[in-house]
MARMAR-623667 format. One record per residue (C-alpha): residue in three letters; x negated, y, z negated. Coordinates in nm, 2 decimals, padded with zeros to 4 digits. Each point is the difference from the previous one (the first is absolute). Example, Ala and Ser with C-alpha at 12.3 -4.5 7.8 and 13.67 -1.06 7.14 Angstrom:
2
{"Ala",{-01.23,-00.45,-00.78}}
{"Ser",{-00.14,00.34,00.07}}
% end
This chain:
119
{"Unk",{04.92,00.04,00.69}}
{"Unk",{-00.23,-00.02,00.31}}
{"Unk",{00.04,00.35,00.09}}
{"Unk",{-00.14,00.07,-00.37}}
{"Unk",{-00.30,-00.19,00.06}}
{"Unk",{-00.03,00.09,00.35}}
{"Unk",{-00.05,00.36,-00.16}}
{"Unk",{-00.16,-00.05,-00.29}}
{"Unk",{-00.22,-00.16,00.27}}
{"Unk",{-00.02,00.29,00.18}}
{"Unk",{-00.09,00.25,-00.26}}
{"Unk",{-00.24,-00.17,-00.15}}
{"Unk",{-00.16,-00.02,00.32}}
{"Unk",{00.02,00.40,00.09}}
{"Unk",{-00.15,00.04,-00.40}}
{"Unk",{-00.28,-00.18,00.12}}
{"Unk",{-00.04,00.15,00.34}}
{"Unk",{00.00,00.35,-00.16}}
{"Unk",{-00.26,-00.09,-00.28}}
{"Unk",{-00.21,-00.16,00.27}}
{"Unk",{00.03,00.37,00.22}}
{"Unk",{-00.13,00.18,-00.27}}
{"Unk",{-00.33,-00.18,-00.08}}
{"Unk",{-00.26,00.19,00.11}}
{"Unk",{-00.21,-00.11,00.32}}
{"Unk",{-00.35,00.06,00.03}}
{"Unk",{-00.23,00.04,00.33}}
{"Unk",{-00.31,00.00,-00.16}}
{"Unk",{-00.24,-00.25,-00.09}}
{"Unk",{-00.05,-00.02,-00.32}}
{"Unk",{-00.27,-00.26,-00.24}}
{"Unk",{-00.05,-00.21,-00.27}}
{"Unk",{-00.27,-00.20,-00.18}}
{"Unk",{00.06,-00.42,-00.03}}
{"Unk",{-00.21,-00.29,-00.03}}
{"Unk",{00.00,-00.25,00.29}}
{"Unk",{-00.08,-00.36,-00.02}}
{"Unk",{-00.16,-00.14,00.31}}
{"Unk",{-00.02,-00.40,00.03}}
{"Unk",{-00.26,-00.18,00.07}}
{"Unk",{00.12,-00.16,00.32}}
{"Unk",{00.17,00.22,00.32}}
{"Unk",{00.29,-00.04,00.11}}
{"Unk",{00.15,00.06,00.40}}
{"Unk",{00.07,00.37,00.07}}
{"Unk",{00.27,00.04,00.26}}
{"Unk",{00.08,00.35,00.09}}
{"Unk",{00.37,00.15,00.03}}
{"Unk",{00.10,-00.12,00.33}}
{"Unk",{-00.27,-00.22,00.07}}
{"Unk",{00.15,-00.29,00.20}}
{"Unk",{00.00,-00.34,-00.17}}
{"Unk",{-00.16,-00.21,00.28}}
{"Unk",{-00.32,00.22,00.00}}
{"Unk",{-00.23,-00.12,-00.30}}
{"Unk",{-00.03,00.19,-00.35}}
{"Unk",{-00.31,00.25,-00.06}}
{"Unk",{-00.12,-00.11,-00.36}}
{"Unk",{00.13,00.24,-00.31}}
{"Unk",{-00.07,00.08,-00.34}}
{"Unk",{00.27,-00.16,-00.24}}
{"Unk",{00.05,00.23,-00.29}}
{"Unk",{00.21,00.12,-00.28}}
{"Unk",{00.08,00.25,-00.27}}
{"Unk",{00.06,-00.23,-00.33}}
{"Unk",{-00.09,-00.37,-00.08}}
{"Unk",{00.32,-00.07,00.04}}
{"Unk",{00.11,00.16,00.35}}
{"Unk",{00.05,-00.22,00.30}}
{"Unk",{-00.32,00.04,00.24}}
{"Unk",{00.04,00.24,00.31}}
{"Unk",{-00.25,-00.01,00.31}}
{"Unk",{-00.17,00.29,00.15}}
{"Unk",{-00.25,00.10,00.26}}
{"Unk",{-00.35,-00.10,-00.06}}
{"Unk",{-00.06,00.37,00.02}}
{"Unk",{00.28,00.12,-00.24}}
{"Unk",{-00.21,00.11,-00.28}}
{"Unk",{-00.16,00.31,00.10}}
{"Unk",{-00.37,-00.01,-00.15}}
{"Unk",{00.03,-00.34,-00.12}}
{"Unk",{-00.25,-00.33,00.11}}
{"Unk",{00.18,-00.32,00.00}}
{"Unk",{-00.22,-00.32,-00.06}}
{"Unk",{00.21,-00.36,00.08}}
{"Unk",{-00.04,-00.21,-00.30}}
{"Unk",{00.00,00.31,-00.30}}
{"Unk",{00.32,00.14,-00.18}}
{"Unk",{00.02,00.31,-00.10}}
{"Unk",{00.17,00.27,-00.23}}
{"Unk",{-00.01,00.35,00.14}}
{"Unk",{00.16,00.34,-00.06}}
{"Unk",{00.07,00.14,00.32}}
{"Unk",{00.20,00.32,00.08}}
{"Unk",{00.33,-00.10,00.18}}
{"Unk",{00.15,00.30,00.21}}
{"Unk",{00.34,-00.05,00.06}}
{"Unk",{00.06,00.18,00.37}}
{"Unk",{00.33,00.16,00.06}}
{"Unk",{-00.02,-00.01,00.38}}
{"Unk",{-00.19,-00.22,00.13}}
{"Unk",{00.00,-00.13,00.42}}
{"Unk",{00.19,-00.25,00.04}}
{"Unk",{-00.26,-00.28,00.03}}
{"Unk",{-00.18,00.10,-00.34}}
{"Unk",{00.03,-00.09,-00.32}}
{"Unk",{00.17,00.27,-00.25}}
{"Unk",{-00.29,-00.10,-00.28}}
{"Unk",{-00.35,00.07,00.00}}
{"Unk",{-00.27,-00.18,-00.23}}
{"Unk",{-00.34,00.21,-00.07}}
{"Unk",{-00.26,-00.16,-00.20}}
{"Unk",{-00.09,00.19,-00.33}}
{"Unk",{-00.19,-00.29,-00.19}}
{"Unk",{-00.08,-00.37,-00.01}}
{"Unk",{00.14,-00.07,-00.37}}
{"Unk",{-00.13,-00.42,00.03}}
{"Unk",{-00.07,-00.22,00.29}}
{"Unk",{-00.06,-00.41,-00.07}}
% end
């Protein structure tokens, strides 16, 4: 009875090995449009790698949907785009998903199309 499992097991795991070998990689960047919420207050920014007994840089907290958990990034991490400390806002941004990038980057870029509100 083990032996069964133990290769039912096992050939359910090659199934999904080969399904997972065919999909189809990509190594270029490619784009899409969103809205991005931006809160009101920042949040602290600490880079990949960045030791924890060196103080946080100050980041911009935001988020795809209402809903969605906020995630910090540099103050700078909205190409184009003005922050002002007290205002959210709602904006449709470009995000560029990059297929390589260095290894201290991010793999997403944010570019400012327009300021849909800001209160």
């Amino acid at each position: 009875m083990k032996k069964k499992k133990i290769g039912i097991m096992l050939t359910t795991l090659f199934v999904i090995g080969l399904f997972a070998s065919c999909q189809k990689e990509t190594n270029e960047d490619w784009s899409e449009v969103i809205n991005l919420y931006v809160d009101a207050e920042l949040g602290e920014y600490r880079p990949w790698g960045y030791p924890e007994c060196v103080a946080p840089f100050d980041g911009l907290k935001i988020k795809e949907s209402k809903d969605a958990y906020w995630e910090i990034i540099p103050m700078d991490g909205i190409i184009g785009f003005h922050y002002v400390e007290g205002y959210e806002y709602l904006l449709e941004v470009e995000k560029t998903h990059i297929a390589n990038p260095p290894a201290d980057a991010p793999n997403i870029k944010y570019t400012l199309i327009r300021i849909i509100s800001s209160k």
